[in-house]
N, C-alpha and C positions, 0 to 999 in steps of 0.2 A: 504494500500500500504506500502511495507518496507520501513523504514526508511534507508536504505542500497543503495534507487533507486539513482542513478550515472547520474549528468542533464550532457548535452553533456558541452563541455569545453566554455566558454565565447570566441565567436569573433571567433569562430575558422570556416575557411572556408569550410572546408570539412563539417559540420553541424552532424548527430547523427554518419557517419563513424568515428568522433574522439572517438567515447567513443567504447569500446575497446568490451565489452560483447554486442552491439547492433551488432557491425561487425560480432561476433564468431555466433549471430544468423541468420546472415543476408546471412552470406557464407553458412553457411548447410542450409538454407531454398531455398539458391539457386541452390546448386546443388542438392538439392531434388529433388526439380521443375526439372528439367534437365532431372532427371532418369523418373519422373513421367511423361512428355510432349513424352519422349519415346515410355512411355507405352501406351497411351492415341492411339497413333498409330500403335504399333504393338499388341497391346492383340487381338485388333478385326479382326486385318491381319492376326494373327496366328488363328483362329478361319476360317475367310474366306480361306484362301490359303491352310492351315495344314488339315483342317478337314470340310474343304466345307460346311460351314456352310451358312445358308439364313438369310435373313433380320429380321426374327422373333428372330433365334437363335440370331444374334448381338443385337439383342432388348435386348433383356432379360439378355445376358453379361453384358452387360450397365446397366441397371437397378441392376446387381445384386451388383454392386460396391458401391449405393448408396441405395439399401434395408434395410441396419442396422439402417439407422436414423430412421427409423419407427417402430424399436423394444429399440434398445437403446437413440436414441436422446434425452430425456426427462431428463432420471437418468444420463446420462453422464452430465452433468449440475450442479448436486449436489455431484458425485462421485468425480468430478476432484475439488471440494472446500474444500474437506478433507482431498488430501493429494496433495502433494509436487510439482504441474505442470510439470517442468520441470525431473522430475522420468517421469511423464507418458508420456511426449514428448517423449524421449529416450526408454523406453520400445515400445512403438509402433514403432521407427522406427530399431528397432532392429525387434522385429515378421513380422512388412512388410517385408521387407532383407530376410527372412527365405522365406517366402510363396511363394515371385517372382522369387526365386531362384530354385525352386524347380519345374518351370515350362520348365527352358532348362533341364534341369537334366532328367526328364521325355521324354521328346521328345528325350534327347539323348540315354535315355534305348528302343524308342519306344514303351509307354506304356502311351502316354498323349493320353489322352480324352477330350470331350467336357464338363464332369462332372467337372475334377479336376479344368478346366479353372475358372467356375462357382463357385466352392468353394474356389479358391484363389481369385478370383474376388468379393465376399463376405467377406470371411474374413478380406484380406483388406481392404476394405472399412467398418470394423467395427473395426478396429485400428485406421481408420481416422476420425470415429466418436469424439471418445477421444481424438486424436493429436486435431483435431480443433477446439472443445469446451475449449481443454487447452491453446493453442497457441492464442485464440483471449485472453481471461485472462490473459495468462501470460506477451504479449508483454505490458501492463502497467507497470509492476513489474520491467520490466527496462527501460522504455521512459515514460520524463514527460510528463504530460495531453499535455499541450501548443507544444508536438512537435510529437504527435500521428500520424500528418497527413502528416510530413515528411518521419516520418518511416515507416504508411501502404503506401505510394507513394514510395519509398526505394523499401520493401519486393514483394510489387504488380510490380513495373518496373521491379526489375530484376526477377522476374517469368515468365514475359512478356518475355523478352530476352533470358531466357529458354524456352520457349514455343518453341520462333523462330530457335533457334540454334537444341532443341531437336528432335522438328517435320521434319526438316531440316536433321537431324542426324539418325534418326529412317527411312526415305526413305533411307539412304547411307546404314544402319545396315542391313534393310529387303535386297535389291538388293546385298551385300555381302557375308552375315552371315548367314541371314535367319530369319524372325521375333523371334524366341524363344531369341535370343542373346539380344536383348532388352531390354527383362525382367530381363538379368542378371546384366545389368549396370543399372537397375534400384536400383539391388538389391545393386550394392555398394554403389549407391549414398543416400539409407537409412542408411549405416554403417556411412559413412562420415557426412551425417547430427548428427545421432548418436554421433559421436567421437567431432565435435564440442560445443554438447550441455556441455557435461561434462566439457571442460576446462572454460564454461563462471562461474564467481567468485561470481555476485552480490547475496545475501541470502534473497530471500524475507522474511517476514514474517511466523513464521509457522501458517500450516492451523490449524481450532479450530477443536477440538474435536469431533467426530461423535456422533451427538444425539442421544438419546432414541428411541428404537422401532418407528415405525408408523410415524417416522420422513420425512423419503424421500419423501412419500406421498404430507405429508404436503408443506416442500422446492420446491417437483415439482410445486404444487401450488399457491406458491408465485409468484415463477418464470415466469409463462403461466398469473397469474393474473395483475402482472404487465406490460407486454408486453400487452395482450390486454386491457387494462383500458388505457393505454398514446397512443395519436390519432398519435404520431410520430411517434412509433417504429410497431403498428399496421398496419398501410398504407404502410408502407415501406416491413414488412416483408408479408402482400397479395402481392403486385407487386414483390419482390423476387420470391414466389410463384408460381406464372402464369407467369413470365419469365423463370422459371428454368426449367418448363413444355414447355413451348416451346423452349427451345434451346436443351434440352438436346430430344426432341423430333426427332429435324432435326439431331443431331449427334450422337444418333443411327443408322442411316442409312446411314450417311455421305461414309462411306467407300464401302459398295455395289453400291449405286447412285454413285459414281466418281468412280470405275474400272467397272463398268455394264453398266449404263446406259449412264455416261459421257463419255465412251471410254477413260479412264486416264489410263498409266501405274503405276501397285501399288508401284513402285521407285518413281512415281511422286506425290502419294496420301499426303509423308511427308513433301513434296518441298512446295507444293501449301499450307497446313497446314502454314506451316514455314514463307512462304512468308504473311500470313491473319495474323499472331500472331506479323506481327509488328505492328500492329496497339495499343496491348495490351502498347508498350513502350511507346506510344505517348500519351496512356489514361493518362499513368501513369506519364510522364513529363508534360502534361496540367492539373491537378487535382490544383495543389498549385496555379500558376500563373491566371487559370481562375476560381476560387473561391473568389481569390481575388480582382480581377476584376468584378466578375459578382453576387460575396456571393454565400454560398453553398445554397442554397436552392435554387437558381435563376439557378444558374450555373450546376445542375443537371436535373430540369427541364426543361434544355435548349437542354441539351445533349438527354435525353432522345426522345425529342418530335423528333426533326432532324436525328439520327442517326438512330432509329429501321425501318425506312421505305428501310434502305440499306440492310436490309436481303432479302427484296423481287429480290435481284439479282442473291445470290447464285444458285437458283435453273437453271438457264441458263444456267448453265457449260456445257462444251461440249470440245471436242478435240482439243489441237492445242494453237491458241490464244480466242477461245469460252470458255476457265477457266478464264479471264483475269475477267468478272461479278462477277465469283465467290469468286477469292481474293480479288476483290475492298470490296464486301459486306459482307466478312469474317473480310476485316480491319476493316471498320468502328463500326462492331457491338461490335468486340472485343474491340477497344477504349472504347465504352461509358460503355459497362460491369465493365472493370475494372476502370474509373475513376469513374463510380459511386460505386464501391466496397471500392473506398477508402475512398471518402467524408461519405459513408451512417455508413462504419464500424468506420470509426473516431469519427462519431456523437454517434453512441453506445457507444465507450469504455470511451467518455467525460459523457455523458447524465447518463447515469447507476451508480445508487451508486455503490461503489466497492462490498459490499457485497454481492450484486442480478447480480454482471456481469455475473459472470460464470453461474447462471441457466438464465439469463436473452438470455444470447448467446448463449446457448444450445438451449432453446424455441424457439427462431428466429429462427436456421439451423435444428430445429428439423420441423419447418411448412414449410423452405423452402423450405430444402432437399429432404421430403418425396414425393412432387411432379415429382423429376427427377426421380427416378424406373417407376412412371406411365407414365412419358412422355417418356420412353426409349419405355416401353411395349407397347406403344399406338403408337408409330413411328415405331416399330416392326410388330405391326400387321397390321397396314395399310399399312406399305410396302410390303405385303404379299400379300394384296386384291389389291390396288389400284397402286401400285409400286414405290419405289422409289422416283422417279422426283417429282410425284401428292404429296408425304408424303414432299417433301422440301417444295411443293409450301403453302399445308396446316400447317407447322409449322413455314415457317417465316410468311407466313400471319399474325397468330398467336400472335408470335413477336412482329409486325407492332401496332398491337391493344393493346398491356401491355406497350406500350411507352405511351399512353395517360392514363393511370390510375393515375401517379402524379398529371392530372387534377381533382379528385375525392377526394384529401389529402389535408391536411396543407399548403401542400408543394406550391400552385398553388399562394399563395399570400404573400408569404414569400420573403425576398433578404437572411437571414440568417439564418442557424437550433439557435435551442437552445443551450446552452452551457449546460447545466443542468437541470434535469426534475424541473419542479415548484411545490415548497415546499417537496422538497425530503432532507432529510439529504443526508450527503456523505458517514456517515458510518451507519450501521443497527445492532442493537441488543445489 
């Protein structure tokens, strides 16, 4: 870690918002989120509405966003501890910026396809490979250990609050503009994150040198050997895994089931979105207070066991006041996702020597990731046979059963995680 890392200022109430390069990341990460909670709801509307696309075709959209982790996930791991993090934050959201740009531009020549969607939906999503293997690495580089879990509760809240605002924003965009407009405010809010990355000051450390031939091999290796040998970060990234496969299962289909099946107008598909994603705010303002109260290892398998049986609601949506199951059981699940996203990734960025973070957090989003492409294709295809409503009711099921997998882990007998793996140095090599 740099000797350069900037601790927030003693006593000061605002807590890591005083320290000046956590804000500059904290504002582009948020108005990212903003353009991205956009897209999240008009890429599959522009696919439904623009080019009548079916449930299979949004499968496979979906899936094609998170496809790269299964090709790159591994080496981006050891690629982004070679050179400069924050370079490859900024170049990737500069090429995002370009790709989703190029989707109104196209509709406005009339010459968008269902292909080009699919290869900007890919591509993206293999600049996000990289932004994310870097951004979980780099946010140590300026927050110390002891305040991680304010600032993934920080970056996680105000995401949450874009989600709300975005999805909320993205119905007002589609019913105005037209879905393609989405993608274009997607695309500024990559430049803006973009333009804040650069003014932040702090220099981490340079990265070491690129080893010798046959090396990356090897670095993958460590990386994958040491996440499956520690029974913490094992267990946690199987239940990431088989959660990731069932959410992103039912949200493939999400937007055919609510304008088809649930009789929702597609102005309302963002609203209801918007209204579920504030549950995401409440994850993320109960994470600190009831960890402390309950310890993190208590306080997640608390969350967990309680809150996934709320997915079994959404499937009941229906016209009118008959969405009201749907957003209860859109809030709840979002809550417990992201307050365990914050305790689970906290424990990583403490637990992990510095020098296995980056392929150690690579390896974890590389097994956890790879499962959303299948759970999109698979919520794709069943919605195709079985329809819609049947594909919500068999992925929140789903759901329901990966909340009791913490019973299965460490986790089940713990009040607190560890603060650091047992008997690891902090630094390697």
């Amino acid at each position: 870690m740099s000797a350069t890392l900037r601790a927030t200022p003693a006593g000061s109430r605002w807590g890591l918002f005083a320290a000046r390069d956590f804000r500059l990341l904290w504002a582009g990460e948020t108005v990212s989120k903003l353009g991205s909670s956009i897209t999240s709801i008009a890429l599959p509307l522009v696919a439904v509405l623009s080019l009548d696309a079916g449930p299979l075709a949004v499968g496979v959209l979906t899936g094609a966003v998170w496809l790269p982790w299964l090709f790159f996930g591994l080496p981006a791991g050891v690629w982004i501890g070679r050179v400069p993090r924050r370079a490859v934050l900024i170049a990737c959201n500069l090429v995002s910026a370009a790709l989703f740009a190029s989707v109104p531009l196209a509709a406005l020549c009339g010459v968008l396809t269902l292909a080009q969607l699919l290869a900007v939906a890919f591509l993206t999503g293999t600049a996000a490979v990289f932004f994310d293997a870097a951004f979980h690495a780099y946010l140590p580089e300026l927050v110390p250990a002891e305040d991680l879990v304010e600032g993934n509760a920080k970056l996680e809240g105000s995401a949450s609050a874009a989600q709300v605002a975005g999805r909320g924003l993205a119905g007002l965009t589609v019913q105005l503009l037209g879905a393609t407009a989405g993608l274009l405010l997607d695309a500024v809010s990559f430049l803006i994150a973009a333009g804040t990355l650069l003014r932040i000051r702090t220099q981490p450390a340079a990265p070491p040198a690129a080893p010798g031939p046959g090396s990356l091999r090897r670095e993958v290796r460590e990386g994958l050997a040491f996440l499956l040998r520690d029974p913490y970060l094992r267990s946690f990234t199987l239940y990431g895994a088989a959660a990731n496969f069932a959410l992103t299962g039912y949200q493939s289909i999400v937007v055919p089931f609510l304008v088809r099946d649930a009789g929702i107008a597609p102005g309302w598909v963002g609203g209801l979105a918007a209204a579920g994603s504030v549950g995401g705010v409440l994850g993320a303002l109960a994470a600190r207070p009831l960890c402390r109260r309950l310890g993190t290892a208590r306080g997640v398998r608390t969350v967990l066991l309680a809150a996934s049986p709320f997915g079994l609601l959404m499937p009941l949506a229906g016209p009118g006041p008959r969405a009201a199951p749907y957003v209860l059981g859109l809030f709840v699940v979002i809550a417990a996702v992201v307050l365990v996203n914050i305790v689970l990734g906290s424990f990583r960025q403490t637990y992990t020597p510095p020098a296995l973070l980056g392929r150690v957090t690579a390896s974890a989003m590389f097994a956890s990731y790879t499962t959303i492409p299948l759970g999109a294709l698979t919520g794709g295809a069943l919605g195709d046979t079985l329809g819609p409503r049947a594909t919500m009711w068999v992925m929140t099921g789903l759901l329901t059963l990966c909340g009791a997998l913490p019973l299965l882990s460490p986790l089940r007998t713990l009040r607190e995680l560890p603060g650091r793996a047992a008997g690891t140095p902090r630094t390697l090599g």
